[in-house]
RODO-2510 file (C-alpha; in nm, 4 decimals, decimal comma):
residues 173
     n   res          X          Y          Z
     1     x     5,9461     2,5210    -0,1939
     2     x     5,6299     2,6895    -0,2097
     3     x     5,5093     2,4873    -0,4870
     4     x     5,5418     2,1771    -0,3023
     5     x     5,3712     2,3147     0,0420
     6     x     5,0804     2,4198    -0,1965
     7     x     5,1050     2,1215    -0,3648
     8     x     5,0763     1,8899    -0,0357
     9     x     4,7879     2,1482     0,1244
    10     x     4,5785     2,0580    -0,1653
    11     x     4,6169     1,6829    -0,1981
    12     x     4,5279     1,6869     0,2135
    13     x     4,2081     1,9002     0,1721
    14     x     4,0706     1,7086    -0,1489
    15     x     4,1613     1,3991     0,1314
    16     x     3,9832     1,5664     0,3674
    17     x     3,6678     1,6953     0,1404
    18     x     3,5908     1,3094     0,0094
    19     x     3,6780     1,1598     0,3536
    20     x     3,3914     1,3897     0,5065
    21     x     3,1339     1,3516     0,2263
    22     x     3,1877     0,9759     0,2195
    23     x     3,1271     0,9795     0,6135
    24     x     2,8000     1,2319     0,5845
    25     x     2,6542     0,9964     0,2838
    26     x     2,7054     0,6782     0,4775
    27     x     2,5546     0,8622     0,8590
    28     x     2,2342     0,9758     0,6095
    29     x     2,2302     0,6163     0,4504
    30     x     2,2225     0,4209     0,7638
    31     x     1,9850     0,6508     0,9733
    32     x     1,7407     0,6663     0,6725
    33     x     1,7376     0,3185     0,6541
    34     x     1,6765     0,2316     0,9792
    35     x     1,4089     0,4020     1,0433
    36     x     1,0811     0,2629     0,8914
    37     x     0,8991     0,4782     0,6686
    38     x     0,5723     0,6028     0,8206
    39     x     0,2120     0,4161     0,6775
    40     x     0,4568     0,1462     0,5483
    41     x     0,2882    -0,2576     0,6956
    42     x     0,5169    -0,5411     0,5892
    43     x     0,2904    -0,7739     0,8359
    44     x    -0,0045    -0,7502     1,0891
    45     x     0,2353    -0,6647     1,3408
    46     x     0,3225    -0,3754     1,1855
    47     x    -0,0292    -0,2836     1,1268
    48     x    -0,1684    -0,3307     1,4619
    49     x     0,1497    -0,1410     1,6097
    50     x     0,0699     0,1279     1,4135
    51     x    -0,3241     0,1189     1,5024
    52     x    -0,3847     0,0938     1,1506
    53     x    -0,7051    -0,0159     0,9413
    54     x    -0,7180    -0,3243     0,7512
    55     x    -0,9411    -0,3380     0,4597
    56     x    -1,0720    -0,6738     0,4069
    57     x    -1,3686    -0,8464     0,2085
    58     x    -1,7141    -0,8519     0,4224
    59     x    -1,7402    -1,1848     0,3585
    60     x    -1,4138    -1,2959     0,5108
    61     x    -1,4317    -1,0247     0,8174
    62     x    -1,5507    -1,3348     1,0936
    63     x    -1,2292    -1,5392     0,9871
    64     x    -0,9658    -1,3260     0,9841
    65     x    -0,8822    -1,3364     1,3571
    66     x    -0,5506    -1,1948     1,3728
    67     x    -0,7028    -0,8335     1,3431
    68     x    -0,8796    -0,7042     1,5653
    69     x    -1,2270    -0,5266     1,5379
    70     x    -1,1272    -0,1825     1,5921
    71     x    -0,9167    -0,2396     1,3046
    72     x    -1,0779    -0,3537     1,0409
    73     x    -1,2612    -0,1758     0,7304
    74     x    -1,5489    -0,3792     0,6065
    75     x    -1,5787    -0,3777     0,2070
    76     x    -1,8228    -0,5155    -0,0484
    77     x    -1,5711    -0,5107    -0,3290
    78     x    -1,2114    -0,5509    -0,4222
    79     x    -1,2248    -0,2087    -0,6213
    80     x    -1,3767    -0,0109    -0,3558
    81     x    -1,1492    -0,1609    -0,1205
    82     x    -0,8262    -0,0764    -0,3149
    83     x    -0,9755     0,2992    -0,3121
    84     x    -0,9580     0,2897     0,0494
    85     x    -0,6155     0,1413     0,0590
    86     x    -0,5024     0,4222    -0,1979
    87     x    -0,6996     0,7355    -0,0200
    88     x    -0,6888     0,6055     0,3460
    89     x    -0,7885     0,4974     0,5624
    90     x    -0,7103     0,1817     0,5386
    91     x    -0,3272     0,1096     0,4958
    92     x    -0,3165    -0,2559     0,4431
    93     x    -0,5703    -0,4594     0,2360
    94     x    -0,6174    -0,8194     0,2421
    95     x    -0,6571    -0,9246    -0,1202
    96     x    -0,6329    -1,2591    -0,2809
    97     x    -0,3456    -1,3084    -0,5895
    98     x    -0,6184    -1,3132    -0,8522
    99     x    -0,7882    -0,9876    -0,7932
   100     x    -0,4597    -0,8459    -0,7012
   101     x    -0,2623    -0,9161    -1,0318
   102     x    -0,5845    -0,7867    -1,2570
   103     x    -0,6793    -0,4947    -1,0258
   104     x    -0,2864    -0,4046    -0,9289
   105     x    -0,0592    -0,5903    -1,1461
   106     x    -0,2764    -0,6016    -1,4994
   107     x    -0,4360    -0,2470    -1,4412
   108     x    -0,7457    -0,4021    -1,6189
   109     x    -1,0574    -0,3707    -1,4612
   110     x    -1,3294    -0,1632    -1,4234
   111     x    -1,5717    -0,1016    -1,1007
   112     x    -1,7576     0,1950    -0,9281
   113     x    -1,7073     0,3557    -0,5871
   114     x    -1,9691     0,5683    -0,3768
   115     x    -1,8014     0,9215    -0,4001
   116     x    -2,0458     1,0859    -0,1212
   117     x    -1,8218     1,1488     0,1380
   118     x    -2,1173     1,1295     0,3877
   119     x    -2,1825     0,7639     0,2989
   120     x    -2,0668     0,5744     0,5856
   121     x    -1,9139     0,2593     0,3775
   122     x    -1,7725     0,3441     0,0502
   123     x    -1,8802     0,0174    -0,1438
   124     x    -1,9441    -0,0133    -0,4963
   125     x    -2,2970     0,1416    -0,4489
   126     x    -2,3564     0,4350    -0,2113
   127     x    -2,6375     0,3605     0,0790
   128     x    -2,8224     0,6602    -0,0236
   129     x    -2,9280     0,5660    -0,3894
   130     x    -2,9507     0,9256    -0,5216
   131     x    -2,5608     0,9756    -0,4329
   132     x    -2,3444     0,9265    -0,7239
   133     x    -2,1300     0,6908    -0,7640
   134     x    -1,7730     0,7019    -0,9194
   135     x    -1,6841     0,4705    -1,2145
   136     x    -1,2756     0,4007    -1,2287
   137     x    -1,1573     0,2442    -1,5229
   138     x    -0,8185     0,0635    -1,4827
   139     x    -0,7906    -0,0140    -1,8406
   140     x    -0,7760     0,3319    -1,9800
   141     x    -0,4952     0,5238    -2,1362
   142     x    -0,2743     0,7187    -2,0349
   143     x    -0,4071     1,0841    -1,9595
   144     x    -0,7242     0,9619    -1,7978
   145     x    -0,7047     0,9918    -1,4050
   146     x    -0,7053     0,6403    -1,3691
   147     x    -0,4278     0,5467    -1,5673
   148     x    -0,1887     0,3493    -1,3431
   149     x    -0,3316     0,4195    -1,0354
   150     x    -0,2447     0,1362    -0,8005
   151     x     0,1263     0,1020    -0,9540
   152     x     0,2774     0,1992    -0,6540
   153     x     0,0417    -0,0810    -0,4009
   154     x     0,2983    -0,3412    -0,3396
   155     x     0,2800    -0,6977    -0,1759
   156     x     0,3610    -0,7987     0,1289
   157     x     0,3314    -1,1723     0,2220
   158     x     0,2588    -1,2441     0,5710
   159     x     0,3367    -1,6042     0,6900
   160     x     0,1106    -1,5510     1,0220
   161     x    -0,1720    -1,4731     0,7987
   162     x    -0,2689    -1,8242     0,6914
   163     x    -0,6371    -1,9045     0,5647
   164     x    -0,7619    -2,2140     0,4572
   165     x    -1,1125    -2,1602     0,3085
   166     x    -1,3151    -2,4738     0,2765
   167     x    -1,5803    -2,4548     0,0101
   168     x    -1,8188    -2,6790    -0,0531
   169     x    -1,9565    -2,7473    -0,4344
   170     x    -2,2748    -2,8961    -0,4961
   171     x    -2,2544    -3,2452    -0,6447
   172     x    -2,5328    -3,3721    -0,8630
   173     x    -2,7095    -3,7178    -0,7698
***
C-alpha cells in the first residue's frame, strides 16, 4: 500500500510541475509579445508616437509631408544616414530599395562619415574641414569593425508613405 500512495503522489506532482511551467511559459509568451519592443517603428505612426527622428535624404525633406519638422534628420548621404539610424538618433530612415539592398542587404559599399561629434550634421564631409572624417567600408572581411554592420536594420514597408517622384530628362532636339 505504500508503494502505490507513493506511486500516485508522484505521478500528481510531475502533473502538477509541467501543468505550472506550461502556464508560466505561455503568461511570459503572451505578455512579451504584446508589448512592443522599445525604438522598434513598423510605420510613421509608430514613429511620430514615439517622438522619434526620421532620417531622410535632404533632397526629399520638402516632400515627405507625413513627418513632421521636429522630426526629421536632414542627411546628405545614404551612408551617413544609415550611421545615424545605427548610432541614434534617428530610429527610422527613409531609404529607397536600391541603396538599401547594396548598403544593407549586399554589405558592399564604401562612404565616409564626419566623426567630430561637435559637427552639427554628420554628412559625408564634416562642416569644419580640418575635422576628420570616418571612412566605413561595407565590403570588408570579417574582423574589421565594419564587417556586417547594418545586418540587423530591417524593412518596414509603410503603405501611407507613398511618393511619386516625377523627373524630368532632357530630350535632345
Amino acid at each position: 500500500n505504500k508503494w502505490s500512495g507513493r506511486i500516485i503522489s508522484f505521478g500528481f506532482m510531475v502533473f502538477t510541475y509541467i501543468t505550472v511551467a506550461s502556464y508560466s511559459a505561455k503568461l511570459i509568451d503572451s505578455l512579451l509579445s504584446s508589448v512592443q519592443q522599445p525604438g522598434k517603428v513598423s510605420s510613421l505612426t509608430d514613429l511620430i508616437g514615439q517622438g522619434g527622428k526620421m532620417c531622410m535624404l535632404d533632397a526629399i525633406g520638402d516632400i515627405v509631408t507625413q513627418v513632421p519638422e521636429f522630426n526629421r534628420v536632414r542627411m546628405d548621404n545614404y551612408g551617413p544616414m544609415l550611421e545615424k539610424l545605427y548610432n541614434g538618433p534617428c530610429i527610422g530612415a527613409i531609404i529607397g530599395k536600391t541603396p538599401y539592398q547594396q548598403l544593407v542587404l549586399a554589405q558592399n559599399a564604401s562612404f565616409t562619415v564626419c566623426s567630430d561629434p561637435r559637427d552639427p550634421f554628420g554628412f559625408s564631409t564634416c562642416q569644419n574641414e580640418t575635422h576628420t572624417v570616418e571612412e566605413i567600408n561595407l565590403g570588408c572581411t570579417d574582423g574589421c569593425s565594419s564587417y556586417r554592420k547594418y545586418c540587423d536594420i530591417i524593412d518596414t514597408e509603410d503603405t501611407s508613405l507613398n511618393l511619386v517622384i516625377g523627373v524630368a530628362w532632357p530630350v535632345a532636339a
